[in-house]
C-alpha positions as CSV (number, residue, x, y, z in Angstrom):
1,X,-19.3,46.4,21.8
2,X,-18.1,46.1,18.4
3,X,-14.7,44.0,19.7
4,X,-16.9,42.0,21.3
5,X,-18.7,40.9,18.2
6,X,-15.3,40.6,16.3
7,X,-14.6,38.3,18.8
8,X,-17.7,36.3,19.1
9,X,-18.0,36.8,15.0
10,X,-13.9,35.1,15.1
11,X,-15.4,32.0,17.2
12,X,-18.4,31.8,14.8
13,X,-16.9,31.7,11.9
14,X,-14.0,29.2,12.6
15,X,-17.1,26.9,13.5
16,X,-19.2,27.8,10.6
17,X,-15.7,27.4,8.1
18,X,-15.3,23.8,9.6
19,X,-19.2,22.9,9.1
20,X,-18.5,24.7,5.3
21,X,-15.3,23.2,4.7
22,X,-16.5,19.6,5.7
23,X,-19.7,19.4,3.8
24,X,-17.7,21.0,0.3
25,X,-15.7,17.5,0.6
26,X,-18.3,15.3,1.4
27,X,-20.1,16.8,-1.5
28,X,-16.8,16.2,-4.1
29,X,-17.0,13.2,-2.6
30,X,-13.3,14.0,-0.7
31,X,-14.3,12.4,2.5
32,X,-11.1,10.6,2.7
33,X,-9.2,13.6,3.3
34,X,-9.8,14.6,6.7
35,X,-7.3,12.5,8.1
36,X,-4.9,14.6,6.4
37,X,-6.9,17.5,7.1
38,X,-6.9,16.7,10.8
39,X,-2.7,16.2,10.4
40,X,-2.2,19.5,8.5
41,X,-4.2,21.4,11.0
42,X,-2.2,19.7,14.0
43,X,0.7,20.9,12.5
44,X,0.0,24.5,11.8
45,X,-0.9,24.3,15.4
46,X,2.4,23.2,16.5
47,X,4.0,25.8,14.2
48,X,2.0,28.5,15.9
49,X,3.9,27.8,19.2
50,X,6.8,29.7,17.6
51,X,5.2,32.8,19.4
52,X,5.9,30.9,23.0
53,X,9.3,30.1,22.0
54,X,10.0,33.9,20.7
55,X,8.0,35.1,23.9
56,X,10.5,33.4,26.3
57,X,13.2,34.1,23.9
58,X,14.3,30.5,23.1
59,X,13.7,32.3,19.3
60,X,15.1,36.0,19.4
61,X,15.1,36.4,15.9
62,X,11.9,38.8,14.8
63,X,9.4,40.7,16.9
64,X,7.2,39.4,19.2
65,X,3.5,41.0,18.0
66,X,4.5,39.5,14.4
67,X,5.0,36.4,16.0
68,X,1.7,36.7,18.4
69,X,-0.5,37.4,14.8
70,X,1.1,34.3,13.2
71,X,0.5,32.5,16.2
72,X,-3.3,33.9,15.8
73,X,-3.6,33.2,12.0
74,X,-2.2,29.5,11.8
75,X,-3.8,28.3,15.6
76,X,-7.0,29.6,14.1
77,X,-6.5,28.0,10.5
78,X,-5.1,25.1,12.2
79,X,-8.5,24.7,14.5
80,X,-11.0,24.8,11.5
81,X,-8.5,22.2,9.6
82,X,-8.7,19.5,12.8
83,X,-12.4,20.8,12.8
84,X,-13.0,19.8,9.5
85,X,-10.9,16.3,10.2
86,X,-13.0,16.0,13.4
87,X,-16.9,16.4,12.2
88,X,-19.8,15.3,14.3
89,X,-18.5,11.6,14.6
90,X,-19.6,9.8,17.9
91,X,-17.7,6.6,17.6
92,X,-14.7,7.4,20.1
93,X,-14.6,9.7,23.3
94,X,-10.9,11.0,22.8
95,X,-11.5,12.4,20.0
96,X,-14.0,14.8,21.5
97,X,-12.4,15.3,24.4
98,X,-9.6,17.1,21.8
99,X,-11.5,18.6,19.9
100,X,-13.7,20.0,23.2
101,X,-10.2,21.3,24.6
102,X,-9.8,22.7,21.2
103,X,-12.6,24.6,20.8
104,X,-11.9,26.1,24.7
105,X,-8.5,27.1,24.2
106,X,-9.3,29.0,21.0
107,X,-12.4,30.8,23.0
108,X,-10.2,31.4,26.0
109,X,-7.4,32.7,23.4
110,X,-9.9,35.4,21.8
111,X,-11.2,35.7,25.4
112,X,-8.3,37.1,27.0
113,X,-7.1,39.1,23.9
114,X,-10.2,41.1,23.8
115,X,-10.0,41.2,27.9
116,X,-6.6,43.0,27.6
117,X,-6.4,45.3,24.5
118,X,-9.7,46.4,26.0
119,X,-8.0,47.0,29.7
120,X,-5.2,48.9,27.4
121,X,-7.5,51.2,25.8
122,X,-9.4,52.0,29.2
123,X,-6.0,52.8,30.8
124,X,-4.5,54.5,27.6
125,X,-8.2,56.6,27.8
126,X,-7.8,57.4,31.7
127,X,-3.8,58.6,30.7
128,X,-5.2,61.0,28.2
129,X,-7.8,62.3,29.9
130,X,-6.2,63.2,33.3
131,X,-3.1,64.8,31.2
132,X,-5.9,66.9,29.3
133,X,-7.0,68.2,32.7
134,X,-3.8,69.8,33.3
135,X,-2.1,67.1,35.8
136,X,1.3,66.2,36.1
137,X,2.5,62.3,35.3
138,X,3.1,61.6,38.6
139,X,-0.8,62.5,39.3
140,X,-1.8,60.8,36.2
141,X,0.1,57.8,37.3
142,X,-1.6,57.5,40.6
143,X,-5.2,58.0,39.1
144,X,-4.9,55.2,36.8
145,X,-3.4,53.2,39.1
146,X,-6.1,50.7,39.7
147,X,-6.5,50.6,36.1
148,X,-2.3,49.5,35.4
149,X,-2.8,46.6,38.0
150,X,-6.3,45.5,36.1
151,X,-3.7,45.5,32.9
152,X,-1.3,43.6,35.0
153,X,-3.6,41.2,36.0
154,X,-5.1,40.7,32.5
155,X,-1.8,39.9,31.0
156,X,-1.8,36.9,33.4
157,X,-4.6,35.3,31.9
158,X,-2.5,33.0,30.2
159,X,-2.6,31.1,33.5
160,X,-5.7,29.7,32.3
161,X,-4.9,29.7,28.4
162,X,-2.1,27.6,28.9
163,X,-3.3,24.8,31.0
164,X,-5.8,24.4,28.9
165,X,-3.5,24.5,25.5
166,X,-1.5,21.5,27.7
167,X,-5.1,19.4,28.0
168,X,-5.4,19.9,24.5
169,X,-1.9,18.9,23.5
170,X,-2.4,16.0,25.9
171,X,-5.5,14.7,24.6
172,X,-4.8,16.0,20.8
173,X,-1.4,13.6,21.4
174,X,-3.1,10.5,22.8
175,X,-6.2,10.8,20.0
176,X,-3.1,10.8,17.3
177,X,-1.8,7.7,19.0
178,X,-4.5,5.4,19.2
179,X,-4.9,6.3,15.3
180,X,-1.2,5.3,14.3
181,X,-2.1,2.8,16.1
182,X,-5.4,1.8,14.7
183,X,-5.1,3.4,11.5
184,X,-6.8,1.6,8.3
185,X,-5.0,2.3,5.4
């Protein structure tokens, strides 16, 4: 229960930093800077794709879970930054279909991570517990059988994290078009 509230707590608090963040500049009377807000944060998201590139080996220098953690640290940063560049504007549709995709990609990121360390622990738990009982691996390996494929399964969640992280990019990519495009200066 208490990764399930880190979790939830993670979600939470990238909302309630954006909220935070957003009224602290309205209030120094920094407004202007969510633009650049919005651009910084775009980019620490594209600089948190490193991990794919290191995960399909296109990067081999460094190891993967330091990658996957700053993959987690600068997509989350990154999220409350385009939050914070986002706010609770109405005036334009693409916008919040981004920052909708946004917000779903990050839940279905924290999603699946809790998901699978939690399938990991339950077989790790299973593992220990048959062993303790005095049976041999290959015994142990057939009891926790079910539990290795639900692991194998989990680790293919990304099949829906990255479809969605594509209808983000999409629609993140078109909103930053139309305000080139548009852009007041």
């Amino acid at each position: 229960m208490r990764a399930v509230a880190v979790h939830v707590g993670l979600f939470a608090l990238l909302v309630l930093a954006s909220v935070l963040a957003r009224g602290a500049l309205r209030a120094l009377g920094l407004g202007d800077w969510d633009r650049l807000l919005g651009i910084a944060g775009s980019l620490l998201i594209l600089v948190s794709f490193a991990y794919s590139l290191r995960k399909r080996k296109i990067v081999t220098r460094g190891r993967p879970p330091a990658y996957l953690r700053l993959h987690e640290i600068l997509a989350w940063t990154g999220s409350v930054l385009v939050l914070v560049h986002g706010g609770a504007r109405f005036e334009a549709a693409l916008p919040w279909v981004a920052q909708t995709a946004m917000l779903v990609v990050v839940a279905s990121g924290l999603t699946g991570k809790y998901l699978l360390q939690r399938a990991k622990q339950d077989l790790a738990g299973a593992r220990k517990e048959f062993a303790a009982q005095g049976l041999g691996k290959e015994e142990v390996e057939s009891r926790v059988l079910g539990l290795a494929l639900l692991v194998q399964r989990m680790t293919r969640w990304r099949a829906v994290h990255i479809p969605l992280t594509l209808l983000f990019g999409v629609a993140a990519l078109a909103h930053a078009m139309a305000a080139m495009l548009f852009w007041r200066w």
